[in-house]
N, C-alpha and C positions, 0 to 999 in steps of 0.2 A: 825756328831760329835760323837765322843765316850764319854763314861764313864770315861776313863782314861784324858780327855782333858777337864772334865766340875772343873770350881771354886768352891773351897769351898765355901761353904753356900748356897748352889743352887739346887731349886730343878727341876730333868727334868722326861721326861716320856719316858719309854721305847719303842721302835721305832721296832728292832729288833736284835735278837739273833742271832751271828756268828756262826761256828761250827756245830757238830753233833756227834750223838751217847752217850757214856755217859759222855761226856764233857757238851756238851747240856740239856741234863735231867739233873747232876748235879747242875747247874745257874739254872734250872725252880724248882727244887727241893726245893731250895732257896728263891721263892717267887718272882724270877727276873722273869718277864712274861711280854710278850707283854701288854703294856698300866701302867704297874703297875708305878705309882710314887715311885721316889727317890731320897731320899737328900742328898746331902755329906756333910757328918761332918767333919769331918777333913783328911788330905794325911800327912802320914808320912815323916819326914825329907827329906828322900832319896827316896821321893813318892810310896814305896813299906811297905803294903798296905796301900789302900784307904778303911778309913771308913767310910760307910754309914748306913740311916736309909730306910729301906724296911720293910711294912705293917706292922708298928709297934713294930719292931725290929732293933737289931745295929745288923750291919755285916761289916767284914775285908775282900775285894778283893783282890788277887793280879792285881798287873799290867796288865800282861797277860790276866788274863781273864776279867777286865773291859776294855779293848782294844777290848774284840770281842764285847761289848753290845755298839750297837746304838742308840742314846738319840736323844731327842729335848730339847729342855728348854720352861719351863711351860709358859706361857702368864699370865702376872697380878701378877706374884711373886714377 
């Protein structure tokens, strides 16, 4: 499952990162990191972007690039 396919209000755990070079350092720059948890708060009308919460912070995906991150969804949520 991606990023861009998980429900609001749900928090999942980072699986892996699509991509490479400074597309990929950009997302890890971000605090998007293998294992890191993350919630979606809310998806825009027209589902572009998707906001979430990362290590303690909000952040605005687009589409695209929460399409390249890999999730699970957490157990016991």
């Amino acid at each position: 499952m991606t990023l861009r396919e998980v429900p609001v209000r749900t928090t999942v755990s980072v699986v892996k990162i699509h991509g490479e070079g400074a597309f990929r350092r950009r997302i890890m720059d971000m605090g998007i990191t293998k294992g890191s948890e993350i919630y979606v708060r809310k998806v825009a009308p027209l589902g572009d972007p998707v906001e979430i919460t990362v290590r303690g912070y909000e952040l605005s995906l687009r589409k695209a690039d929460a399409d390249s991150i890999d999730v699970t969804v957490k157990e016991g949520v």
